[in-house]
N, C-alpha and C positions, 0 to 999 in steps of 0.2 A: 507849544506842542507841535511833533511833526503832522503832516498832513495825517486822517482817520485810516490805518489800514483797510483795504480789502478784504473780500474772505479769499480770495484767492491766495494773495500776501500772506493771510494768515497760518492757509495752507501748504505754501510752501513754506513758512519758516518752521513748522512743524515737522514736516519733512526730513527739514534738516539738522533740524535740533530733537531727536525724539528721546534724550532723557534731560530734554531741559526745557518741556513745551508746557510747565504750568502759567496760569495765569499770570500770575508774578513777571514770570519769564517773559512773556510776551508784550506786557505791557511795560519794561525794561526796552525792549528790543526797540519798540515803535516809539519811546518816549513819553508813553501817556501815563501822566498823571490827573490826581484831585479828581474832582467831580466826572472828567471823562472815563476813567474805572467802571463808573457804573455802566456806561455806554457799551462797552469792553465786553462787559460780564452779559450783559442783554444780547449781543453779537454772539457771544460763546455759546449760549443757550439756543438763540434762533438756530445758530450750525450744527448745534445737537440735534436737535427737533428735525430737521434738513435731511440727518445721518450722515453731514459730510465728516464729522468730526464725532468722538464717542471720549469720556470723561474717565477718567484712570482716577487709580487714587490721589495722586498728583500733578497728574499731570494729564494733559489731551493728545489723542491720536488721532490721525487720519481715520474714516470710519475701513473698515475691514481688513487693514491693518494690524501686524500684533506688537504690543508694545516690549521693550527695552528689553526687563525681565518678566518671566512667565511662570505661569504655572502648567509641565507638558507632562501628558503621557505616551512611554514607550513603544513603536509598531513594529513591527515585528520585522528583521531584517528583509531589505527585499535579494534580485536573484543576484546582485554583485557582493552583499554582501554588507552590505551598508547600511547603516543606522536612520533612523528616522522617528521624531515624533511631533505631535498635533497638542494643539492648546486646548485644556481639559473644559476651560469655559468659553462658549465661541457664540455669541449673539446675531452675527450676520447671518443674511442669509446666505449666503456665499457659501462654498465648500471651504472646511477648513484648510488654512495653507499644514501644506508639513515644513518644517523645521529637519535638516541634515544635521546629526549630532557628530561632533568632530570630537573625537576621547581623548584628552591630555595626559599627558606624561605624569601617572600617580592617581589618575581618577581611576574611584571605586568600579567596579564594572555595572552596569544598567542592564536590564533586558527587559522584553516584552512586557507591557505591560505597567510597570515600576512608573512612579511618577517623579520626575524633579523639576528642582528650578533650575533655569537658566539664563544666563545672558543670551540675549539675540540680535542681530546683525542682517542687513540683509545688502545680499550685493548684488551683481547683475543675472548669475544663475538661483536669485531667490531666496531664501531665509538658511542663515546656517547657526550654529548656536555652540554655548560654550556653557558646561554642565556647572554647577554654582556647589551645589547636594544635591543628591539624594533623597527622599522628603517622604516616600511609601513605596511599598513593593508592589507588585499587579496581583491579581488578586489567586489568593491561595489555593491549591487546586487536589483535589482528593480522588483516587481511583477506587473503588470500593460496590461492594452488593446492595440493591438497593430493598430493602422490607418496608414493602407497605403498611400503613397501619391507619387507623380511623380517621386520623388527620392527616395529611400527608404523610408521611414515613421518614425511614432514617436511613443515611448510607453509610454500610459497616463498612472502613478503609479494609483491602488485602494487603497494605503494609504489617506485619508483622509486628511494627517497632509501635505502631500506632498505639495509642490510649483512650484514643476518642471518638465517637458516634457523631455523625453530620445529622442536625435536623434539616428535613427538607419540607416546609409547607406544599398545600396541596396547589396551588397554584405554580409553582417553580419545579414540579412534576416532569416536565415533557415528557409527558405520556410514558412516564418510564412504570414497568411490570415489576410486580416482586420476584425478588430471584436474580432480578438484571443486572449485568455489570456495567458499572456505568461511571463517568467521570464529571465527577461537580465540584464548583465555580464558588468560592465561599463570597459570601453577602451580606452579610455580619454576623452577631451575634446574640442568641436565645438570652434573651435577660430573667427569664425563671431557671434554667437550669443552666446558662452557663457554656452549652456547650455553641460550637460552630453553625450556623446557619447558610443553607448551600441551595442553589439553584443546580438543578441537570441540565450538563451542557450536552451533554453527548451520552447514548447507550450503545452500549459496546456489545449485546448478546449473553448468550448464555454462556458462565462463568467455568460452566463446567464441560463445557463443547474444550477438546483436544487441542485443536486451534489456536484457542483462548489463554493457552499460557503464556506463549511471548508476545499475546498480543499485550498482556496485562503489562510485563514489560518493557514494551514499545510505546506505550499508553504511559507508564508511571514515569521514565525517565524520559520523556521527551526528547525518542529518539526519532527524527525523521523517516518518514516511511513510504512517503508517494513523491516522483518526481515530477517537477512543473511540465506543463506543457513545454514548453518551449527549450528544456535542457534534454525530454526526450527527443525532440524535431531535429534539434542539433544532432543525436546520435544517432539517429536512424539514417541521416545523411552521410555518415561516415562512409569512407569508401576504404578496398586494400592498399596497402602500399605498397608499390615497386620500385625495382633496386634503384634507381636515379645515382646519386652519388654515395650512394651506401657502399659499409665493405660487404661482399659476397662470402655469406659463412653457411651457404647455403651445404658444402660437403661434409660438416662438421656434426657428429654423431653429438647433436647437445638432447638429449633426452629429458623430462622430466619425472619427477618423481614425486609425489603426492599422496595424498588420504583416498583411499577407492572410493571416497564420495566427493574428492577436493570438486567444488564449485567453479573456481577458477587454476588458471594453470601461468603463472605470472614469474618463472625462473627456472632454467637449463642446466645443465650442465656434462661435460665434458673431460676427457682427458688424455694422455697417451706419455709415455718415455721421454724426457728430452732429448733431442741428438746434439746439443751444443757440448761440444767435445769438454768445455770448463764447468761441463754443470753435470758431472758424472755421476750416474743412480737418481739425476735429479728429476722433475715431473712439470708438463706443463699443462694447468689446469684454465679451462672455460667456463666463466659462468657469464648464460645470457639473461637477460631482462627486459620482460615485452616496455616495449617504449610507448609508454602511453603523455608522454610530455608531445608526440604527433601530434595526435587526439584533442586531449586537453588542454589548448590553450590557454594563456592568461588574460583574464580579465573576459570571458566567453562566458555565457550560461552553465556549462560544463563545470568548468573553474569554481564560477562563486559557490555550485551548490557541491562541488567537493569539497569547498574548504569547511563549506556550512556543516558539512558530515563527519569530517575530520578523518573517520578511518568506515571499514563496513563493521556491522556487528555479527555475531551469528549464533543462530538458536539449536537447536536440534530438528526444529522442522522448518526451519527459512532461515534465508538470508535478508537483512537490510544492506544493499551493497553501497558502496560509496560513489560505487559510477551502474550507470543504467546496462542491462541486461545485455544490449546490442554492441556494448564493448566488454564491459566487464566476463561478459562470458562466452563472447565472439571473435571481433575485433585485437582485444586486446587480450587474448588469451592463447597461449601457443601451443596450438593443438597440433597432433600428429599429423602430420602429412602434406603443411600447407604452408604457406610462406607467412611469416610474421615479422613486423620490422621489430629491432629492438637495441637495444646499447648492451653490447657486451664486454668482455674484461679476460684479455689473456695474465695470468698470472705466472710466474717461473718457481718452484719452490726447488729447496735442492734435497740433497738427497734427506737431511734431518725434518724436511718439511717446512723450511723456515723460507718466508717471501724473497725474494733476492730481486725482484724487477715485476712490473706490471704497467699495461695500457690498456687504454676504455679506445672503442670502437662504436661507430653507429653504425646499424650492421640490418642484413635480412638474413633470415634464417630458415632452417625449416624442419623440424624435428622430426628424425626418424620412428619413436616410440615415446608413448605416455602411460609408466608404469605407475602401479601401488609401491607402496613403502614393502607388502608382504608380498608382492611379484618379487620384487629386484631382488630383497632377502631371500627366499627362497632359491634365483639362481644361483647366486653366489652360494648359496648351501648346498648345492647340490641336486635342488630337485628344480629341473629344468621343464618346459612346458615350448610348445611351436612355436610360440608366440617368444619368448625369453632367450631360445636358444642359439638364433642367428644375433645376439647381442652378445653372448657372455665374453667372445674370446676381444670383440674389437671395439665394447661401449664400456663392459661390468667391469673386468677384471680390471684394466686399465685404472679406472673410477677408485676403485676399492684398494689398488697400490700407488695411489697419489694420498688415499686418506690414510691409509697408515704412515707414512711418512708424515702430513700435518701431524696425527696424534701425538709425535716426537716433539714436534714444536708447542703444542698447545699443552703436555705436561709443564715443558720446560714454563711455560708463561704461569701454570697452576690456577688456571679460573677457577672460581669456588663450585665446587665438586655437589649442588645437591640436587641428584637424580631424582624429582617430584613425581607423583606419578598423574596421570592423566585421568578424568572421570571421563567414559562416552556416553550419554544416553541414547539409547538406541530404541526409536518408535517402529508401527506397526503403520501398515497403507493407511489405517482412517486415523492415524496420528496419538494413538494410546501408548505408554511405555512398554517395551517388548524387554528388554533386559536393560540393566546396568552394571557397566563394569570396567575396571581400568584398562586404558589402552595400550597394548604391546609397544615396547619402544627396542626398536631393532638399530643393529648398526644404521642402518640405510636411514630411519632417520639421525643420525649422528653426525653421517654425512654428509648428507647435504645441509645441516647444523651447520657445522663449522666449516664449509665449500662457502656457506653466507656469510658465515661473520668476517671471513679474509676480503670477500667483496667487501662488506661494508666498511672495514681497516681501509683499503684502496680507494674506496672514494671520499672519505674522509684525508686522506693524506694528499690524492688531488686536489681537491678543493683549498686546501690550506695552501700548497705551492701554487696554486693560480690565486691566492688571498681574494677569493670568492666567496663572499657572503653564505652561508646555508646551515640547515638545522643540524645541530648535534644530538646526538641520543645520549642521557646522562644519565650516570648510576653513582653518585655519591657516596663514600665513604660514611658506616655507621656513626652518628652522633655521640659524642660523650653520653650523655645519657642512657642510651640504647645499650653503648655498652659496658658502663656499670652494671646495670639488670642483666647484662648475659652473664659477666662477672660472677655477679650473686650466682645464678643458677649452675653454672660452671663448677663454684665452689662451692655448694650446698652438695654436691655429688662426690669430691674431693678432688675434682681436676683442676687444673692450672691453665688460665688464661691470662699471660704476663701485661702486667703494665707498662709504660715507659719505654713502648717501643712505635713506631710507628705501624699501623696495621697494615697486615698483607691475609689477601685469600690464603696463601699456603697455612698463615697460622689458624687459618679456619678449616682447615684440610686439616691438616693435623690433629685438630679438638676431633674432627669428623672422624676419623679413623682411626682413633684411640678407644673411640667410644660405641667403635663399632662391633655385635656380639655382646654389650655388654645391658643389663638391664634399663639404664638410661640412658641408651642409644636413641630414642626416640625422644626424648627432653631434648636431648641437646642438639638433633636436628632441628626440633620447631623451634628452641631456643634462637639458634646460628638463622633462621628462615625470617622470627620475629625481627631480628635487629637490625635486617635491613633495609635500607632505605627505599621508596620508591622510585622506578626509573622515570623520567621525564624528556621533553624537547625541548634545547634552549639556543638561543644565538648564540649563546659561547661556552668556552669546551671546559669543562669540570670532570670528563675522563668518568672512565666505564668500570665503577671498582669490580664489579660483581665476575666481568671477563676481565680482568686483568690487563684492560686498554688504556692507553694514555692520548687515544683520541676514538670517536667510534661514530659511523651514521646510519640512518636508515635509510638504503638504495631498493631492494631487492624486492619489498613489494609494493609495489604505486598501484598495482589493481584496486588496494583494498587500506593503503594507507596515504594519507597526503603529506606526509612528511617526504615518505618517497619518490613525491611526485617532484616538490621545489628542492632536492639533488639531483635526480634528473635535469631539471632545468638549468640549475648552476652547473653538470655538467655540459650542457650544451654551450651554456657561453662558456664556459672555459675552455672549450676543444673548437667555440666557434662554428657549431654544427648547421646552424640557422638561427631564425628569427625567434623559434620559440622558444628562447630562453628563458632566464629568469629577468621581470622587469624592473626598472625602476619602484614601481609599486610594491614587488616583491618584497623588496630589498629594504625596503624602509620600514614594511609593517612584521619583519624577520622576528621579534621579539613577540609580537602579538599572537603571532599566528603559534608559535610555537606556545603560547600560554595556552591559545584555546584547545590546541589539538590535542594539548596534553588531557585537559577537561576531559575531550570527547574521548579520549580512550579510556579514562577512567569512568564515563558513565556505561561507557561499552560492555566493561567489564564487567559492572555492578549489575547491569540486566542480564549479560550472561551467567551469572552467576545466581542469582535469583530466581530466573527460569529453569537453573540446573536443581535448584534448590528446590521449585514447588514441583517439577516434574519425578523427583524425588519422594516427596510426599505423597503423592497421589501413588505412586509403586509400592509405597508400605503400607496408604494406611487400610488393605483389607490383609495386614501382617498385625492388627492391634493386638498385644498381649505376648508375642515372639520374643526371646531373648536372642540379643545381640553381641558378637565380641568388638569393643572397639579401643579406644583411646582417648586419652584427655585429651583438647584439644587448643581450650583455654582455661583460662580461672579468672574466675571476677566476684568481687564483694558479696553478688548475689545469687552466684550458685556456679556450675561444672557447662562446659561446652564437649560435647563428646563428639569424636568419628568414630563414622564404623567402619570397620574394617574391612565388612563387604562391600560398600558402597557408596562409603565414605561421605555417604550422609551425614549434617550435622545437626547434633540437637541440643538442647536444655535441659541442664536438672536444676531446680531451684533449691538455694541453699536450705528452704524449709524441710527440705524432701532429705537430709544428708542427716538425721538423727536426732536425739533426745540430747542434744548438747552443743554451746558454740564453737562456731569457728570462725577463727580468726583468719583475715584475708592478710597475707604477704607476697606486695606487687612486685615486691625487688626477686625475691628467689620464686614467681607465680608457685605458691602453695596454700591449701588450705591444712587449718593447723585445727582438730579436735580439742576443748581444753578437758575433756574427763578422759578420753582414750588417746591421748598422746599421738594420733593420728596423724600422717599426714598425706595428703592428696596434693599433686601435682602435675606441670606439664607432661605427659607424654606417656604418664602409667597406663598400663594396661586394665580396661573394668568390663564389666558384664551386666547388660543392663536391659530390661524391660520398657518395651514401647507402650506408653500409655494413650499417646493421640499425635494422629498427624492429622495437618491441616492444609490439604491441597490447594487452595486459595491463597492463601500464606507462605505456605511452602516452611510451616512450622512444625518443629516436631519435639513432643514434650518423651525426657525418660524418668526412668526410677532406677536407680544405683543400687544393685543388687552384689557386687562384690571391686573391691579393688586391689590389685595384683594377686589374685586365688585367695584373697582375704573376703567373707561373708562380711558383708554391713549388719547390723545387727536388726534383730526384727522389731516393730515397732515404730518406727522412726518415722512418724509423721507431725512434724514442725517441731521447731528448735526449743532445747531446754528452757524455760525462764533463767533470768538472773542475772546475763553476763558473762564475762568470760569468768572461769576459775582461774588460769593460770596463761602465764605468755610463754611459747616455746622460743627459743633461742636458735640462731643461725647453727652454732654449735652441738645443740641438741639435737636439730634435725640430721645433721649429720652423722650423729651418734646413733639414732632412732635406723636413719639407712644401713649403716653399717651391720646395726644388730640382725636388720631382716635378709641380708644380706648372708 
């Protein structure tokens, strides 16, 4: 046998063998066999006792130390942006080390919280790891009102979709009051009745304070809401920029034009007559955009917690912005009368409107005026104001005969034509609803529409000739799927939408304006609206079916979107404008970042909508009992989704509420089908309906179906016939059935 190890020796071979430091192992390494084993094991155990060494299941580690593979939980990203988690069991007294989780190519995504296994590694900056699974999620979290009760109480979720009551013991209380909104922490599970078990992490106030509605959705989709120290320090130090090697577009009437309440003001624009003698009747149009790729550089506090936000959100009484106040609504926002740096973009259109040349500039500017969308409309109407009328002959009209010329070219492209309309809610000073109503859409927004979407053509067509990495904005062509079922619904009405051709918008123009004036003009708008797909960001280009683009990006707003921010930057290195381009880092995690940011505008959307939705309820529900004209909106196995008309509120009828008789659900042509009255209910009909309950909380709102297309429901109808269906209607039939009422 070789000479007795050390503990030191022992130590180090541990070190450096740590998925091979069992017993076995060690006394392999040293050569000790036979009766010296026991000597071994007696060494092993002193060094335990010691705490220089700690016993795995198979194997021994240095004490404070984490071994091979672990068992971690998720921390919450910090300000760059980066992953990290800590070992869920940790015996030293030591602080626990963190673990840098590095995400491989197909791994499920992790977040806060979540527990996995993983491989771990450590090199000279410390412990880094490599995810193995997934193994639990962090723990489940519920936004809801809290009712006290003799034992501790329960929180009713204000999710809507929710089914379940949280028990809360009296202990796991934090002093939370009945009434209170509040958001808790589930902790297991009630084994007498089954339901969720939850600790109060947090009270959030009174549910029914005004305030409280987007906080509820700020709260539910874990939208970030307060900026670190240290990304506000960053902004507050921002300073102006001057001209240095910028172009001076400082004479150029770029004006903006926005919502009379727009928050931020992040796009210009411009126009005038060409005078290039080959571009005759032709238009040369400016659009500028505040440059906040200055600002925000990469890999800065700034950076990470924009990306972490992805875009702003906005409610009716706040904004969550994506960048902090001191730029987003200063800084970087191109207010009237003061110098703003920014990248802007001369465009050439000719006389049909169609692009013919274009270049990107880093520019200062300085905008002469900052109108509403109903200023600008209004001059150009005719009714002019002191303020509107030193613009009309040398900012408006100009503006207004560059956009009729685009609308030549943008028929000829045929984008899908569906003019949606807009809900505003509109509050009162202490934040109550004051009205709801769709918002006007005038030329003036039209045009500066489609002034953005030819920037956004042009920097996408940059980018590509510079073969510069950056986001695309994608709108995917309808799925076979999606469009069988419009199929169905197309033909259920007796119109034709041909097979065997490749699809194009115009043939969804066409459906669109055949159908218009006619009684299922509104089916086959929500039909054509259902089957498309959602737009997304990705690294490579799958083309914008819904605009009828075969490349397309988001440039135009970086105030409030970070997509727009890494075009910006890949335009700066491709024109070579400075240092703050797009980085190496950028450019690797191009695919990632475009996954996440797609997330966060879809959770954006979801809370905006939500909030639109309870701010809604709360406006009706001292209207309980009111009849309403609205529309079908959906159809589903368990009853009617309706808008109203007025307010385009949505709500529920439950299939039990629809008569003394079945109906049959058909998801291919969305109808319900009565089998004793040959009835049927589908997308888009017209009905008349009684508010039973809204639920401001929720933002739920139940109806009763009191007629469908001037047809009376019949009285009586509360819950569905026994028995089953009598009879199944035919594609054929309902066709037949239309015609007749027809």
């Amino acid at each position: 046998m070789k000479d007795f190890p050390s503990k030191e020796q022992i130590l180090d071979f541990i070190r450096a063998n740590p998925r091979a430091s069992g017993k076995r192992e060690i006394g392999k390494a040293f050569g000790i066999k036979g009766n010296a084993r026991i000597e071994l094991k007696r060494l092993l155990r002193e060094m335990a006792d010691e705490g220089l060494i700690e016993k795995g299941r198979k194997q021994f580690r240095k004490a404070g130390e984490l071994p091979p593979v672990a068992v971690l939980r998720v921390m919450a990203p910090d300000s760059d942006g980066d992953l990290w988690a800590e070992p869920l069991q940790w015996d030293s007294e030591d602080a626990r080390p963190r673990v840098a989780i590095a995400p491989g190519r197909g791994d499920k995504a992790v977040g806060e919280g979540d527990q996995i296994l993983v491989k771990i590694d450590r090199g000279e900056q410390g412990y880094f790891g490599k995810v193995i699974r997934k193994i639990g999620s962090g723990p489940q979290k519920v936004l809801g009102i809290f009712r006290q009760q003799e034992f501790g109480g329960r929180i009713i979720p204000v999710n809507k979709k929710a089914d379940k009551e949280w028990i809360v013991q009296p202990g796991d209380r934090n002093g939370a009051r009945d009434g209170e909104l509040v958001e808790g922490e589930q902790i297991g599970r009630s084994g007498h009745t089954g339901l969720p078990k939850a600790r109060i992490a947090a009270r959030l106030g009174d549910p029914a304070a005004p305030k409280s509605v987007s906080l509820i959705a700020i709260h539910e989709h874990g939208i970030p809401d307060a900026f670190p120290d240290e990304v506000v320090k960053q902004a507050i130090k921002a300073k102006p920029v001057t001209l240095g090697e910028r172009e001076d577009l400082r004479h150029l009437p770029l004006i903006t034009i926005d919502p009379f309440d727009a928050r931020d003001h992040d796009d210009a624009v411009a126009a005038e007559a060409d005078t290039d003698p080959a571009n005759e009747g032709g238009h040369v149009v400016w659009v500028a955009i505040a440059d906040v790729a200055h600002y925000v550089t990469p890999g800065s506090p700034l950076d990470a917690e924009a990306r972490k936000r992805g875009n702003s959100t906005y409610f009716p009484d706040r904004v969550v912005p994506m960048l902090p106040e001191e730029l987003s609504g200063d800084l970087c926002s191109l207010h009237e009368g003061v110098d703003r740096p920014c990248i802007a973009l001369r465009m050439q259109l000719n006389a049909q409107g169609q692009k013919i040349d274009h270049r990107f500039t880093r520019a200062l500017m300085r905008s002469p005026a900052s109108l509403s969308y109903e200023e600008a409309q209004a001059a150009i109407d005719g009714e002019v104001t002191e303020r509107t009328e030193p613009l009309l002959d040398w900012v408006l009209r100009p503006l207004w005969a560059a956009y009729e010329a685009a609308k030549i070219a943008r028929a000829a492209r045929a984008p899908l034509d569906l003019d949606l309309p807009e809900r505003k809610v509109v509050l009162t000073e202490t934040g109550e609803v004051k009205t709801v109503a769709f918002r006007d859409r005038f030329d003036a927004h039209k045009l500066i529409e489609e002034f953005m979407i030819l920037a956004n053509v042009c920097a996408a067509e940059t980018l590509e000739r510079g073969q510069r990495p950056f986001l695309y904005r994608v709108h995917e062509e309808p799925s076979t799927a999606k469009l069988d079922q419009l199929r169905e619904v197309v033909d259920s009405v007796g119109m034709v939408l041909a097979k065997g051709q490749v699809l194009k918008t115009s043939h969804l123009n066409a459906l669109l304006n055949d159908s218009a004036g006619q009684e299922h003009a509104e089916m086959i708008n929500v039909s054509v609206l259902r089957s498309m797909m959602q737009a997304y960001y990705a690294a490579e280009n799958f083309g914008h079916f819904g605009l009828s683009l075969a490349r397309y990006a988001h440039f135009t707003s970086p105030i409030r979107r970070y997509a727009d921010l890494i075009v910006h930057r890949a335009l700066v290195s491709t024109h070579r404008w400075g240092s703050d381009g797009l980085t190496p880092t950028d450019e690797d995690r191009m695919a990632e970042t475009a996954e996440h940011i797609s997330q966060t505008e879809r959770r954006s959307m979801l809370a905006e909508r939500d909030t639109t939705d309870r701010y809604l309820a709360s406006y009706l529900a001292d209207r309980i009992g009111n009849e309403f004209e609205g529309k079908v909106a959906g159809v589903a196995r368990f009853g009617l989704f309706v808008k109203l008309d007025e307010t385009g509120a949505d709500g529920l009828i439950p299939i039990s509420r629809l008569g003394r008789e079945y109906w049959s659900h058909d998801p291919d042509t969305q109808t319900l089908q009565g089998d004793r009255s040959g009835r049927i209910i589908g997308l888009g009909m017209p009905v008349t309906v009684r508010l039973e309950e809204a639920v401001p909380v929720t933002g739920g709102l139940l109806f009763e179906l009191l007629s469908v297309e001037d047809r009376a429901m019949p009285k009586g109808n509360s819950g569905p016939r026994r028995g089953g269906p009598k009879r199944k209607l035919t594609k054929s039939k309902i066709r037949r059935n239309k015609s007749r009422r027809s």
